[in-house]
Every structure is written in structure tokens, then in C-alpha cells.
C-alpha positions in Angstrom: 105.1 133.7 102.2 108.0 136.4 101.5 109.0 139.3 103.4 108.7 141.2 100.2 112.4 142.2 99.7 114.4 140.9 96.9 115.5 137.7 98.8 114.5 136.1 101.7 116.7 134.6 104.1 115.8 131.2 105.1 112.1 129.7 105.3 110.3 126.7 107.1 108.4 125.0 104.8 107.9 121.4 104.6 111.4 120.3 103.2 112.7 122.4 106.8 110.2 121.8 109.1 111.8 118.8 111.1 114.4 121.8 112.3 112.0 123.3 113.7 112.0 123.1 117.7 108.5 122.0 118.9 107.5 122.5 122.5 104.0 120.7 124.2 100.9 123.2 123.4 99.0 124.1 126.1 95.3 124.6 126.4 94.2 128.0 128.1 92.3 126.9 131.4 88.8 128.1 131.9 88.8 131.6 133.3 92.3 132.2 132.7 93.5 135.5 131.2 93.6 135.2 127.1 97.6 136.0 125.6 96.5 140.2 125.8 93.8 140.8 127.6 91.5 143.4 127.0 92.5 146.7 128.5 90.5 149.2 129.9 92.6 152.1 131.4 91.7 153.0 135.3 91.2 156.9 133.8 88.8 155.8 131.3 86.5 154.1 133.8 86.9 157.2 136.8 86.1 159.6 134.4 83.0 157.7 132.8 82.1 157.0 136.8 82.3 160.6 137.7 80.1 161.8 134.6 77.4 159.1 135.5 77.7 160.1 139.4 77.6 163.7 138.2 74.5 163.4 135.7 72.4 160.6 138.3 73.9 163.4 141.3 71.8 166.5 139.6 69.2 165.0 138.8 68.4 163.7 142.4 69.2 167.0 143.9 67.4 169.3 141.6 64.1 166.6 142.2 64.7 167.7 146.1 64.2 171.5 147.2 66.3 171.1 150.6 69.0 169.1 149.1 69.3 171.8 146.1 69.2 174.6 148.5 72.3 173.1 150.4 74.2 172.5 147.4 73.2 176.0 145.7 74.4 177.5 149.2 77.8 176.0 149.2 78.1 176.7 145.5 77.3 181.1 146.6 79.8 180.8 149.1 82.6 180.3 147.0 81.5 182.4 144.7 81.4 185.1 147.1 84.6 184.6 148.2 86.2 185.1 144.8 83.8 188.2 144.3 85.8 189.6 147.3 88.9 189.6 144.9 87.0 191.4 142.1 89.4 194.1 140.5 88.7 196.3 137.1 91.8 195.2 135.4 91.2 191.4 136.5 87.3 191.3 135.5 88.8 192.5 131.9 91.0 189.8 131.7 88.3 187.2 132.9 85.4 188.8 130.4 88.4 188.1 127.8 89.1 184.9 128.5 85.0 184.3 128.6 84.4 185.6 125.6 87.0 183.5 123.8 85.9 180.2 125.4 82.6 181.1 124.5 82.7 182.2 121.1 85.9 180.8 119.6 85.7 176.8 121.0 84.4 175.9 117.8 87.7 177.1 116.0 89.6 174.4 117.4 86.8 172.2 116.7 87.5 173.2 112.4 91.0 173.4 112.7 91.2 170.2 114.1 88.7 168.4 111.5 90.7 169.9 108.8 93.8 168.7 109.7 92.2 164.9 110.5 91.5 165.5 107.0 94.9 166.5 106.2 96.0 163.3 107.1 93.5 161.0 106.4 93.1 159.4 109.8 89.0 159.2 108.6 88.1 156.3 111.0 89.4 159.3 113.7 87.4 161.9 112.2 84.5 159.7 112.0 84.4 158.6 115.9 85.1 162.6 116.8 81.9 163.0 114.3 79.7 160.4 116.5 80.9 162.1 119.9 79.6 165.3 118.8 76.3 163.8 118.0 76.3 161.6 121.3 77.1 164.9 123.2 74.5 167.1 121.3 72.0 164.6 122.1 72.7 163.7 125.6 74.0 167.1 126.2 70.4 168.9 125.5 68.7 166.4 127.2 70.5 166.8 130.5 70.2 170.9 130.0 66.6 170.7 129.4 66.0 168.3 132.1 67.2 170.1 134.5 67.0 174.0 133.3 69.3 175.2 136.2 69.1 178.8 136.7 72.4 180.9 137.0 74.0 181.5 140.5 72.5 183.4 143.4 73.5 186.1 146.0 76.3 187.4 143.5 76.3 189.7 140.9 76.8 188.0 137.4 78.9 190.2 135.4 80.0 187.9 132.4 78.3 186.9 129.3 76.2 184.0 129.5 73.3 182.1 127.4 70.3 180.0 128.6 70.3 177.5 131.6 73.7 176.9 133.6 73.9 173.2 133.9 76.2 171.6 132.8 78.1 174.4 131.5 78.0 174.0 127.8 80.6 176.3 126.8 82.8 174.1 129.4 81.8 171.0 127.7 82.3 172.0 124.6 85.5 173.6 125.1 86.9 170.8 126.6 85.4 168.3 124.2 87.3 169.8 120.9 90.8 169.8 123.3 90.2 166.4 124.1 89.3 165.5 120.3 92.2 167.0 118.8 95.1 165.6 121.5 93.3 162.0 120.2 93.0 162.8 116.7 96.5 165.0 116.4 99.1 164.2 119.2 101.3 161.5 118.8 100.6 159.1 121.9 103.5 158.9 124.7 105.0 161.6 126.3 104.1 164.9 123.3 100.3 163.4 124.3 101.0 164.1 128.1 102.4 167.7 127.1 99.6 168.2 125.4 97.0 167.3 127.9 99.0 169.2 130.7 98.3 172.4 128.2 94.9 171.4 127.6 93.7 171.1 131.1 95.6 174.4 131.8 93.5 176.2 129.3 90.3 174.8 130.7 91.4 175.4 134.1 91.6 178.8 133.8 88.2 179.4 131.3 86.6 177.6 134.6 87.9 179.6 136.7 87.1 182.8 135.0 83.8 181.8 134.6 83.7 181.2 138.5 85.1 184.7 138.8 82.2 185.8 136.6 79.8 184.5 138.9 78.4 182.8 135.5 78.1 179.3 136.6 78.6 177.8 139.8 81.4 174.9 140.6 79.3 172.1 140.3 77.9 173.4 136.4 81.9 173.7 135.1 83.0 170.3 136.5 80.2 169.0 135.0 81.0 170.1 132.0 84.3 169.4 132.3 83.7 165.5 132.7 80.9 165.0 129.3 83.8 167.0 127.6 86.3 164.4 128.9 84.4 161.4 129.3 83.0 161.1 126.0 85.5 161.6 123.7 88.0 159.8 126.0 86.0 156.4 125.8 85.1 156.8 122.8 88.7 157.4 121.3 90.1 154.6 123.4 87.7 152.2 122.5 87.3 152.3 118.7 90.6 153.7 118.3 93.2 152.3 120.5 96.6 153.5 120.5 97.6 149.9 119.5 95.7 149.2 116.6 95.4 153.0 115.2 98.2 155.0 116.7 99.1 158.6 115.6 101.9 158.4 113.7 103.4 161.1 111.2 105.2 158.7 109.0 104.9 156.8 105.8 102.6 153.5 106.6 99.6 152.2 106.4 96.9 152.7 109.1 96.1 148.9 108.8 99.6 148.1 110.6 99.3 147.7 114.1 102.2 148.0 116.9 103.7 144.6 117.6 106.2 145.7 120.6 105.6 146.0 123.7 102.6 144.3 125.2 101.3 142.8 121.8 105.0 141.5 121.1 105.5 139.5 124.3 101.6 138.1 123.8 102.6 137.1 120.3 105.3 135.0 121.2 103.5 133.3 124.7 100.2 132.5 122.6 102.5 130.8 119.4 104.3 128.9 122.0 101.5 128.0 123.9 99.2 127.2 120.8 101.6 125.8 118.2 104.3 124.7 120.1 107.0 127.3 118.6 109.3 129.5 120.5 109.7 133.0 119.2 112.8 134.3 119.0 111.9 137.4 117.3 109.1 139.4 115.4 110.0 141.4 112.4 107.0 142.9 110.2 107.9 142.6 106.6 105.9 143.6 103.2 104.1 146.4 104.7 104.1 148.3 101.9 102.2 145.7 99.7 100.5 144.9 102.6 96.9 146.8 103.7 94.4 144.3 104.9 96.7 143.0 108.1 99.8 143.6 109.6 102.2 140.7 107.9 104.9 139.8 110.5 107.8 137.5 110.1 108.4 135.2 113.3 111.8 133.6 114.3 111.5 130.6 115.7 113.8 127.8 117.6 115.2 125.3 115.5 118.5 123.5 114.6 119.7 126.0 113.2 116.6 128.9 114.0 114.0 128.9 111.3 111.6 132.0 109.4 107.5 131.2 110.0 105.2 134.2 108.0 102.4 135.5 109.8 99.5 137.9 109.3 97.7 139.4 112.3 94.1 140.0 112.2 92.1 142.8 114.6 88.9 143.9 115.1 90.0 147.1 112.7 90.8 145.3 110.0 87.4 143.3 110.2 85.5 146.9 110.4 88.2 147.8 107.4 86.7 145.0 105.1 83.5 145.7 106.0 83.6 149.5 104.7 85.5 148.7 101.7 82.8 146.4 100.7 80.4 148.7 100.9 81.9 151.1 99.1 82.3 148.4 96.6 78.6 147.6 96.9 77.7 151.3 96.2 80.2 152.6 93.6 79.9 149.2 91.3 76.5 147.6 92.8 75.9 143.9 92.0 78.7 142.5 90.6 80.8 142.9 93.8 78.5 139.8 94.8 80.5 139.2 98.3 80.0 140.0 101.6 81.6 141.1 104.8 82.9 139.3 107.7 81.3 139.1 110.7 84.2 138.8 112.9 88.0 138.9 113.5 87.3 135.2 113.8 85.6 134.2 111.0 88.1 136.2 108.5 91.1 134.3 109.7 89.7 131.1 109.9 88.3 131.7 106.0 91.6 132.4 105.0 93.3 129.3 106.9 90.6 127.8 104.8 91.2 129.0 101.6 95.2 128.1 101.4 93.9 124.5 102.1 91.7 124.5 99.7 94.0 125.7 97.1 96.7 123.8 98.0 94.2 120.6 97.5 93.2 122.3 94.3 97.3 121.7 92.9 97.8 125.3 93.5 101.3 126.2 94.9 100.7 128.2 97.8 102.0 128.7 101.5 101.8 125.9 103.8 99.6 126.3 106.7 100.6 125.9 110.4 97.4 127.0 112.4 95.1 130.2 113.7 96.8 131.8 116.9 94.4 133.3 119.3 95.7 136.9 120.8 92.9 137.9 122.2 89.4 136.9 121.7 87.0 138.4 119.2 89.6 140.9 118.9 92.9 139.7 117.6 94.1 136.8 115.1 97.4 135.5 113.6 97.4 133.2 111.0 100.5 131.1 110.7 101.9 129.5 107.8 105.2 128.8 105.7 108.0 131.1 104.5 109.2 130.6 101.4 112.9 130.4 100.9 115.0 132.5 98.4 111.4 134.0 96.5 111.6 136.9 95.0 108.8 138.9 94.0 107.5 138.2 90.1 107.9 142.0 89.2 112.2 141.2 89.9 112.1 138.0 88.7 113.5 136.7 84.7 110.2 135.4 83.3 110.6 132.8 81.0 108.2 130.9 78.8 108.1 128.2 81.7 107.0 131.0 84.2 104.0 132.2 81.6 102.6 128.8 81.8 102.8 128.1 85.2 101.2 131.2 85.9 98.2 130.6 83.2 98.0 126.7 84.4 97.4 128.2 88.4 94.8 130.4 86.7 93.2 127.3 84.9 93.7 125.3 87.9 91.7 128.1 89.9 89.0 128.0 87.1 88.1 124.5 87.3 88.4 124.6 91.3 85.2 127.3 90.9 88.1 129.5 92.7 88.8 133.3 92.1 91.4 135.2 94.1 90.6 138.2 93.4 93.9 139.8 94.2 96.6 139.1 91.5 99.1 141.7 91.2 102.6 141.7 91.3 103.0 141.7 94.9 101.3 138.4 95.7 102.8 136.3 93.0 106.2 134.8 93.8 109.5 132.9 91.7 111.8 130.5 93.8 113.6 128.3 91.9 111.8 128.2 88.6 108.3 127.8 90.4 105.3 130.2 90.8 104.3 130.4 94.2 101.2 132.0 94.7 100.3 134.1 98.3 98.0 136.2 100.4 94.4 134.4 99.9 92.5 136.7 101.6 90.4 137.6 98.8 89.6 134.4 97.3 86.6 133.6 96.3 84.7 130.3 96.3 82.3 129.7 93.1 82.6 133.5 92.0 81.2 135.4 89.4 82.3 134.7 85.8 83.1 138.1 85.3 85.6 137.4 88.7 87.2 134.8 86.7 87.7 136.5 83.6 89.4 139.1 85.8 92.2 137.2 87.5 92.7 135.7 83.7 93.2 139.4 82.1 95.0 141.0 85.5 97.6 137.9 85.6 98.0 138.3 81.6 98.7 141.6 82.1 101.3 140.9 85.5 103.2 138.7 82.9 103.1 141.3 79.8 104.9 143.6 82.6 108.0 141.5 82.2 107.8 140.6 78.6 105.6 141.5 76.3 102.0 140.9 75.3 102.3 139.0 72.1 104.4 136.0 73.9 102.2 135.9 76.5 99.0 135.7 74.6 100.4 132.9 71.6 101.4 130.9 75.8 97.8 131.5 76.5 96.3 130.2 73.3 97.4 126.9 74.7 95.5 127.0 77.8 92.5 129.2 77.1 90.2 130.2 74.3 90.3 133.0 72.4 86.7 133.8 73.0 87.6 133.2 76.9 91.2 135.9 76.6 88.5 138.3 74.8 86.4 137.9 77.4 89.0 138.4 80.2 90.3 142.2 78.6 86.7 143.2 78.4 86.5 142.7 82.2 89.7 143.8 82.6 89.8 147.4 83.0 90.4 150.5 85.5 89.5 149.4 89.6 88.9 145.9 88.4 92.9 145.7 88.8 94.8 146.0 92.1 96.4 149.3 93.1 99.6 148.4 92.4 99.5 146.7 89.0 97.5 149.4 88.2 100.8 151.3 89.2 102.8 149.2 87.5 101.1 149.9 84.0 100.8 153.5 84.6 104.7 153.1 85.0 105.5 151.3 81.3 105.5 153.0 78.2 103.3 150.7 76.3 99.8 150.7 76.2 99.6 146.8 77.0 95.9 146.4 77.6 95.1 148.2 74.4 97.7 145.7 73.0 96.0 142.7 74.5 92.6 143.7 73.1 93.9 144.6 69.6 95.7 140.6 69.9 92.0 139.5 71.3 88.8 139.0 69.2 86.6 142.2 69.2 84.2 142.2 72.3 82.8 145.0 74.1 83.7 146.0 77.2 82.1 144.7 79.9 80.6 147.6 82.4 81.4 147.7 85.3 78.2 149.0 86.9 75.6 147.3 88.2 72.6 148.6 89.6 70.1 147.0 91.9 67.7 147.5 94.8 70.3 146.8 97.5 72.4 149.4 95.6 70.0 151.7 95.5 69.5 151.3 99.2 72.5 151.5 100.3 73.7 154.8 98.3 70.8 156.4 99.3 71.0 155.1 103.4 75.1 156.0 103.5 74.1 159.7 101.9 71.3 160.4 104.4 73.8 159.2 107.3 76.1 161.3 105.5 73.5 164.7 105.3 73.0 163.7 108.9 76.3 163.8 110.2 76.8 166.9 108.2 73.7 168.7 109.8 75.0 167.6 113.0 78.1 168.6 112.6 77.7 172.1 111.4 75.6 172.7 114.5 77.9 171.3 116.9 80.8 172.9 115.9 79.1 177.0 116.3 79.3 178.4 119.4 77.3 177.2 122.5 75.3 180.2 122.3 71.2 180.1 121.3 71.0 176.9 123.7 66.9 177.8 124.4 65.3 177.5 127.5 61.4 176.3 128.1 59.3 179.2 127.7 57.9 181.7 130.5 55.0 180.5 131.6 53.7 183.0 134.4 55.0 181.7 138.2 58.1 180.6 139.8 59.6 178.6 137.3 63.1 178.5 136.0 62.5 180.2 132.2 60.9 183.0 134.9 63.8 183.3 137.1 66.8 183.3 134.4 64.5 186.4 132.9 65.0 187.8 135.6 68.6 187.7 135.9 69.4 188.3 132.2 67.8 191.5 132.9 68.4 192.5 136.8 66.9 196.1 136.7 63.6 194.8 135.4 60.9 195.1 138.1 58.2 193.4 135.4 58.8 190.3 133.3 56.8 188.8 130.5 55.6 186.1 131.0 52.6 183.3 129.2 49.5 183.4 130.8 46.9 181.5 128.7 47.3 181.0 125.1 44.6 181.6 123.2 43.7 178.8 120.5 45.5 178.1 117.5 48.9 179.9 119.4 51.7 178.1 121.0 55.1 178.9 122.2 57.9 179.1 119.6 61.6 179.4 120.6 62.8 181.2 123.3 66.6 182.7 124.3 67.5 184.3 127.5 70.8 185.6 127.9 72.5 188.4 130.0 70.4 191.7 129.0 67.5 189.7 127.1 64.8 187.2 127.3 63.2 186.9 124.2 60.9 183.8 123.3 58.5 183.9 120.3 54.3 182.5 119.4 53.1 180.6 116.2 50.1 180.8 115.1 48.3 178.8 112.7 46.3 181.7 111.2 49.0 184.5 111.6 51.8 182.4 110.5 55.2 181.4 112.6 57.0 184.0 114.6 53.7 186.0 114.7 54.7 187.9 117.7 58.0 188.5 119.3 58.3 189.7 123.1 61.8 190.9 124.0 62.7 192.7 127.4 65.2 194.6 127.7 66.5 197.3 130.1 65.4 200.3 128.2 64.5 200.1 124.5 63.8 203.4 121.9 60.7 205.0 121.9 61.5 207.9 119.4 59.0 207.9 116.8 56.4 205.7 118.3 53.2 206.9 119.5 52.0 207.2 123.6 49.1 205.3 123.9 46.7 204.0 127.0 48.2 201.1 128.8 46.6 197.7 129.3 49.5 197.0 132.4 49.4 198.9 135.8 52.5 200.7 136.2 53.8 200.8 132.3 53.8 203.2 129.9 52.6 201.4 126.2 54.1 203.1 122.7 53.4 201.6 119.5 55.0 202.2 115.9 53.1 201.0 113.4 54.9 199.8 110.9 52.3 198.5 107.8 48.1 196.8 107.9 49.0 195.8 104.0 49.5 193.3 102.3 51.4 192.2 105.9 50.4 193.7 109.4 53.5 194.2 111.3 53.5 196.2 114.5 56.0 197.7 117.4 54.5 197.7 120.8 56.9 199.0 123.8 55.8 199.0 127.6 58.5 200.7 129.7 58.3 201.2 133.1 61.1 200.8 136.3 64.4 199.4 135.2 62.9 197.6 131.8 61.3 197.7 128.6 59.1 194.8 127.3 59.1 194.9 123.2 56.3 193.2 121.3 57.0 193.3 117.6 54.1 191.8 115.4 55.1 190.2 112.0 52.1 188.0 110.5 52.0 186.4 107.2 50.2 188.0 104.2 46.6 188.3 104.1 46.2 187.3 108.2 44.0 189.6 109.5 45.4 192.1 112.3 42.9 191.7 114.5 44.5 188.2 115.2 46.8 190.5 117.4 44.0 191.4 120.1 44.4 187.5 122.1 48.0 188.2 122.7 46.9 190.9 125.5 45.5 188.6 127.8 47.6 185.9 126.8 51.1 187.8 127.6 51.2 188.9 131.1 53.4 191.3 133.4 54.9 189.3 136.6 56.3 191.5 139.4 60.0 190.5 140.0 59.5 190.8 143.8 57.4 187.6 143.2 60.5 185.8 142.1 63.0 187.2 144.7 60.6 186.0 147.4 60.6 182.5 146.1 64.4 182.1 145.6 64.7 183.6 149.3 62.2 181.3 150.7 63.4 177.8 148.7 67.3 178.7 148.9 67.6 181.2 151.6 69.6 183.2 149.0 68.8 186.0 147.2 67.9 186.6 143.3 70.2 189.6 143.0 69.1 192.3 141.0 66.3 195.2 141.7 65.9 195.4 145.3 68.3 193.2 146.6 71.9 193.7 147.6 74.3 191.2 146.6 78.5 191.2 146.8 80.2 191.7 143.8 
């Protein structure tokens, strides 16, 4: 191998290796700690610990009446106590800072995803993607399980939406901060910055909420740790800082960090397993370089000798396995390979490939063994470094050098071999020789058209240097014409490598037209395939994708519109959040029996409404639409008898034909309950007469007795004093 610079220093291949400096291996005892042992930061585990204490915690205590009552009770007494401090010019500044939590999270949410974007860090965008669709999921189903009211025995005098626990707006919030520090901010000491300012800026939304009275302490820390925990695992498991760091320079994401930690593990596991000492590790070829992280090692010797290897992780596995697909789906069956299963199995195939070549007569690098860095995770394959090679594209290419290159591509032929990866970059000159590297690609018995390839791509390589008419009268001598036409009707746009696809962008000539001019006519030979597995695949990866999107979109608006269950008539929670979105109220609406064919639509209580809608099979969806408010307009409506003891009933008719739509109002103390009619066309509008028994008018004073008799606290609001 060559560090891809125009000369390499020294090399240990088999003419050098007697220099090298050998040392007994040592076998890794049985429960002894691998070279770099998986790491799982003490942060990452205390905050996943305090989320599952906090989620198993709520849902034990809100199963338990006493055990809620003490917790709700310690939760009002702070509250209270920061009531105490209430000022006008300090409840504006915490209704400010509400509002923009509330309504202007998802902001940093899109700016964030944009700049991901930006700079292509999509393995980053796509874990952030699959945290907000954990979070949606888990998130609703922890709210909805356990439908927390908002506080007691203090006035609430913030803007809030639907149940209190956990504190969504928190969560969310907190979630986007954590996502773009993981996703933007380089690691190391600008990360710690960052997080110091982001945990400043949901300290104090908390705490204005707290000042608010909105949720109590135990909803915002809640929230707090889903918005940390998830994203924090998350990142630091499929993307550790290692492997994918945050970098804003030139590279390529497939180059890992080899200082540090990974360094010193480098050089104990190659002594241990191959018997080398490591004097130093120097990645080289990078730029050439996008399916490992090729390193050059120094080792002992007399005098110290070069070693080339490439390190394999878990990333670049999940890397292969993408591209492939992508493969699959853009060109369908002729990409007839398949993806590795593990970090393991890729470096042992290509350990198995350069012996296989090499026992084919193919010049290639000499193996010295697999390296184990850590297991299932990390790989290093270590083999020879060529001495003095330079890199074919700076090399004088003479007739000798055409025909060694088309012999190693006959050679390869009759060895039912394709590798799949000639380019510039990967074919090397020492000393009048063609060395050939980086087998990762290769191919055992491959498809013709994967032969034909590497015959018109290493034609083509050569023409580069010279020109095509001397390099196809060379090849007449080692292939037939029918077999060269063959190869530049295969040969054409992503069937060549990136960067001799560069390379020809870069000379003048048109050398592939050139070849096919010198060629026997032949068609070109398409390049897409289409099959059932194709099929299947395109269409599963753009449902995931419409998914995702869906997803998405939702999770990054506002944590308004979160829904509660709907008011059935008693003491339940939907009941006792209508009552405090709408204090003065001394009725609420509430679902008494449902006549057939009707059932509860969506409903969204907030401070100053409860709304929730009914379906109906005859009338259509969103038939009816109940709404209480504190007061509501009656101008224009008509004063009719009421059907409710203490309220007054108005109704506006609004059209019987071709659609019945109707506004009824009841008002009475402190409140107004709306019921607007909307059925589909044709339904008949006596479908409207059910809804009067089915909708019923529940006396607050019902709920403030409960909540003073289960918590010993009071549901502030009409009839009941509270602080603040």
C-alpha cells in the first residue's frame, strides 16, 4: 500500500521484513478488557436512569390517590411561594419568555435541520429524525396515560395547552437544544459552552413556567430529562464523537480519530496480536480514501520500518450497507452484491481477497493479519507498504506498464475476479511494476458486465496518460475486439469511480468516445435493471421516507393542539382541565350518553377554552362542535326556551339547505357553552335533536369538591380563593 503522496518513504514488504522487530503475541484472556473497550459515559446512563425513574415514578403515583395527593401538595407549595413574588413587570417578562418557548421551539428545530443539511452530516440528521419519532411516540403515550391536570391552589396565569405531564413544551424545547449542540457544535470545550447556554435557556423557560403556575416541578423536570435523555443516547450511540465527530474542515466523514484513546489501543492490540511495536500512527491517502480510515504504522525494526493499515468500524459497515442500497434502487439487478453483515466479516473478506489475488499472480500488498480493536465494533487490517510507489496518474507510462496493467486485468478474468474499483488512485508504479491496492470491492465470480467494466475503466486509466490508440493496438494483444467493444459499452457514467470520472472531466479529449469510435459498433449497454427486489425496495425506502417526512413536519410545530380524552360527565381529568381553562365557568359541557351512530371526535382544552367535537356516521365528521368560553356574542341570535336549568339558550341559524348548519349559545354565570352544527349535505337536521340529552351541563362545584376531598387542595377558580 502507498500513503498516496508522490513517494513513499520506506516500506516493509517481504524483501524488508526480516528488519522488522517481532515481539511474542499474546492471547487476550477470558474476561479481560478488549484493546478499547466500549464506552458508555456515566451522564448518558444517569440521565437515561432518571427518565425511566421519572416515567415508572408517575405512573405509580398517579395509580395511588394518597401518594398523588402528597406529591401534588408539595408541588402547590412551591408554587405558592413563587406566587408570593408575583410583580406586573416580572409576569410580563415570564408570559414572554412562555410564549417563545412555546411557540418558537420548533424554529431551532428548522434551523438546525437546515444547517445538518448544509453540511451534509445526513447520518446526524437521520438519528435527530428517529429521536423525534421515538419522542412523538413515547411522548404521547406517557401524556395520555397519565392526563395530569394543571396545578392546584394557585392561579394559572400563563398560556398553556392540554394535560401538564410531562411538560411538552419543556421536552421539546430541550430536545431541539440538545439536537443541534450534537449535530452543530464541535465536541470539546465550544460543546461545553454550548451546553452551559443551553441549559441556561431551559432553566429559565422552567422557571417561568413555575412562575406561571403552568406546570408543577415534577411536569418540567420531566420534561427536561425525555428532552435530554433521548437525544443524548441516541447521539452517543450511533454517532460517537470518535467515529463521526463534528468537524468544519475538509475530510471525509468515513475517517475516524486515531489519537487519543483509539491511538494508544492501536498500538497495544498490534503488539499484542502481531507481535509489532508501534512507534507511530500517521493516516495517509485520505483523500482517495472513503470506505475506512487508511493509517500508516511505524513500527520497530533495524532500522524502523512503514506497515499500511486500514481501520474498519461499525460506521463504515452501516456505510456499505446504504450505499448498496442505493445501488440496488437507482441501478436494480445488476449491482448483484450484497452488504456485510458485520465490521468482522468485511475485514476478514478483504484479508481474503488480497490472498486470493495474490495466488491468482496478481501483484498486490502482502498481508500481515486482522487486528481486533474492539469487538464487533472496530477492525484493522494489516498488510505491506510499498516502497518508492507512486500513484499511476504521476507515473511515465510506457508500453511495458499498458501491458501489465491489461495482463492483471486478464489475470483477474480468468481468476472469475472483478475489483470493481480501478481508478487512478488504487493502481500503483514502483520500479517498472504495476502494483495493484485497496481490494475491498472485489468481487468473486461477478457479473460479466462487472468484468467488462474494470476492462473499459483500466483502458481508460491508461489513455489518461497516453493516448487511446496505443493503448487499444496493446490491448488487441490480450483481448478481443468483440470483448474491448464490449467493455466501452459497459463503460459509461457511475459505472466509473468518482475520481477517474474526475480525471476525464479534467482532459480535453473526449477519450471514451475515442475508444468506442476505435471499437467495433455495439450498443450501449443500460445500465438499469429492474426487478421485484427493486421494485420493493424503492417503494419500502419512499414510504419510510413519506413517513419520516410526516413525522417530521408534525414534530417540528409547536407543542400546541396536544388533545386530551374527551369530557365524559364526572370527576375525570378532561372535566377538571375544563375547568381550569375556563375558571369563571360555573357549568361545563360535558358527554352524557351518546346516542348511536355518534362518537367523540378531537378535543383541545387550553387556558380560556375546552373545545372537543362528535362524528356521526349519518351527519358526517365534526357534526357538532361544543366550545365554552367565558362569554361568547349573542348579537343577532335569537332568545329561545332553555333545555338547561340556570342558562339562557340563543340560536343563529345559519342555513336547512343543501347543508344544516346551526349556532346554539347557552350563557349563564361566568361562561358561555357554544354548540355550532355543521353536517354534511343532504343529512337531515333533525339528526341534531340526540345531541340534547347526549351533551350535558356539570356544576363546577362538583369538581371543586372532588379536588378538595382527593388532594386537600383547591381547584381555583369560581368560588374558591387561591394566592396569586
Amino acid at each position: 500500500m502507498s500513503d498516496g503522496t508522490a513517494r513513499a518513504d520506506i516500506a516493509v514488504g517481504p524483501q524488508a521484513a526480516s528488519t522488522v522487530r517481532r515481539t511474542k503475541r499474546q492471547r487476550r484472556p477470558t474476561g479481560a478488557p478488549p484493546p478499547l473497550p466500549r464506552h458508555i459515559a456515566v451522564t448518558t446512563t444517569a440521565w437515561l436512569v432518571l427518565a425511566a425513574i421519572l416515567v415508572a415514578g408517575a405512573f405509580l403515583v398517579s395509580g395511588r390517590a394518597p401518594w398523588r395527593a402528597v406529591v401534588d401538595q408539595a408541588n402547590t407549595w412551591l408554587l405558592q411561594q413563587l406566587a408570593t413574588v408575583r410583580t406586573p413587570w416580572l409576569t410580563h417578562v415570564a408570559n414572554g419568555i412562555n410564549t417563545a418557548g412555546l411557540y418558537w421551539h420548533p424554529v431551532i428545530g428548522v434551523i438546525a435541520a437546515l444547517l445538518i443539511m448544509v453540511f451534509r452530516r445526513w447520518r446526524h440528521l437521520l438519528v435527530l429524525l428517529l429521536c423525534l419519532f421515538f419522542l412523538e411516540i413515547a411522548g404521547s403515550w406517557i401524556y395520555q396515560g397519565l392526563s395530569q391536570p394543571r396545578p392546584y391552589g394557585v392561579w394559572i396565569i400563563g398560556a398553556w395547552d392540554g394535560y401538564s405531564a410531562p411538560a411538552a413544551p419543556v421536552a421539546a424545547l430541550t430536545f431541539f437544544l440538545i439536537g443541534a449542540l450534537y449535530c452543530l457544535v464541535v465536541p470539546g470545550r465550544p460543546r461545553s459552552y454550548a451546553k452551559a447556554a443551553a441549559a441556561a435557556v431551559v432553566a429559565l423557560f422552567c422557571l417561568s413556567r413555575l412562575y406561571l403556575a403552568v406546570d408543577y416541578l415534577d411536569d418540567v423536570v420531566f420534561g427536561v430529562a425525555l428532552g435530554v435523555a433521548v437525544p443524548l443516547a441516541a447521539f452517543r450511540f450511533f454517532t460517537p464523537n470518535e467515529i463521526f465527530p463534528v468537524v468544519y474542515r475538509r475530510g471525509r466523514t468515513a475517517h475516524v480519530d486515531v489519537t487519543g484513546r483509539r491511538g494508544a489501543a492501536i498500538r497495544q492490540a498490534v503488539h499484542d496480536q502481531l507481535g509489532l511495536i508501534v512507534l507511530e500512527v500517521r493516516p495517509v491517502g485520505l483523500a482517495s480514501s472513503a470506505g475506512s480510515t487508511p493509517l500508516r504504522l511505524t513500527v520497530e525494526g533495524d532500522p524502523d520500518q512503514y506497515v499500511f493499515a486500514k481501520l474498519y468500524t461499525r460506521g463504515h459497515v452501516r456505510a456499505d450497507r446504504w450505499y448498496k442500497l442505493w445501488r440496488t434502487i437507482a441501478y436494480g439487478a445488476l449491482e448483484d452484491e450484497h452488504p456485510f453483515s458485520s465490521v468482522r466479516q468485511l475485514t476478514q473478506y478483504e484479508d481474503y481477497a488480497l490472498r486470493l489475488l495474490r495466488d491468482s499472480g496478481v501483484h498486490t500488498a502482502a498481508p500481515y493479519g486482522i487486528v481486533e480493536i474492539t469487538p464487533e465494533r472496530e477492525y484493522m487490517l494489516v498488510t505491506e507498504f510499498f516502497t518508492g510507489a507512486v500513484e499511476i496518474g504521476e507515473a511515465d507510462v510506457d508500453d511495458d506498464i499498458i501491458d501489465q496493467a491489461l495482463v492483471l486485468i486478464r489475470k483477474l478474468w480468468d481468476a472469475g475476479i472483478a475489483h470493481r474499483d480501478i481508478k487512478p488512485g488504487n493502481l500503483m508504479v514502483r520500479d517498472g511494476q504495476l502494483l495493484l491496492i485497496d481490494v475491498f470491492f472485489a468481487q468473486v465470480r461477478p457479473s460479466p458486465w462487472r468484468q467488462a467494466v474494470d476492462l473499459g475503466n483500466m483502458m481508460l486509466v491508461l489513455a489518461v496518460r497516453t493516448d487511446p490508440g496505443r493503448v487499444y493496438r496493446r490491448a488487441l494483444n490480450h483481448f478481443t475486439p468483440d470483448e474491448l467493444a464490449e467493455a466501452f459499452a459497459a463503460t459509461r457514467g457511475v459505472a466509473s469511480p468518482t475520481q477517474l470520472r474526475a480525471f476525464l472531466k479534467k482532459d480535453p479529449r473526449d477519450l471514451l468516445s475515442e475508444f468506442r469510435a476505435l471499437a467495433p459498433p455495439r450498443q450501449p449497454i443500460a445500465l438499469q435493471r429492474w426487478g421485484t427486489r427493486r421494485v420493493v425496495l424503492a417503494a419500502s425506502v419512499l414510504l419510510a421516507a413519506l413517513i419520516a417526512l410526516w413525522v417530521s413536519v408534525n414534530a417540528f410545530k409547536p407543542a400546541t393542539q396536544l388533545g386530551a380524552y374527551p369530557p365524559a360527565c364526572g370527576t375525570g381529568s378532561s372535566m377538571i382541565l375544563s375547568a381550569q381553562a375556563v375558571p369563571s365557568a360555573a357549568k361545563l359541557p360535558c358527554i352524557a350518553a351518546l346516542p348511536s351512530g355518534w362518537t367523540p371526535g378531537f378535543t383541545d382544552i387550553r387556558n380560556g377554552r375546552a373545545l372537543f367535537w362528535l362524528d356521526s356516521d349519518l351527519a358526517g365528521p365534526r357534526a357538532v362542535t361544543i366550545t365554552l368560553t367565558a362569554t361568547c356574542d349573542t348579537s343577532g341570535a335569537q332568545r329561545v326556551p332553555s333545555d338547561q336549568p340556570g342558562a339562557e339558550r340563543f340560536e343563529r341559524p345559519l342555513s336547512l339547505r343543501p347543508r344544516f348548519t346551526l349556532a346554539r349559545m347557552y350563557t349563564f354565570a361566568g361562561g358561555c357553552i357554544t354548540y355550532r352544527f355543521s353536517f354534511v349535505t343532504g343529512a337531515a337536521p333533525s339528526l341534531a335533536i340526540p345531541i340534547d340529552t347526549a351533551i350535558a351541563f356539570e356544576p363546577r362545584s362538583v369538581l371543586v369538591g372532588h379536588v378538595q376531598h382527593a388532594e386537600n387542595l383547591a381547584l381555583c377558580g369560581r368560588g374558591t380563593r387561591c394566592p396569586g
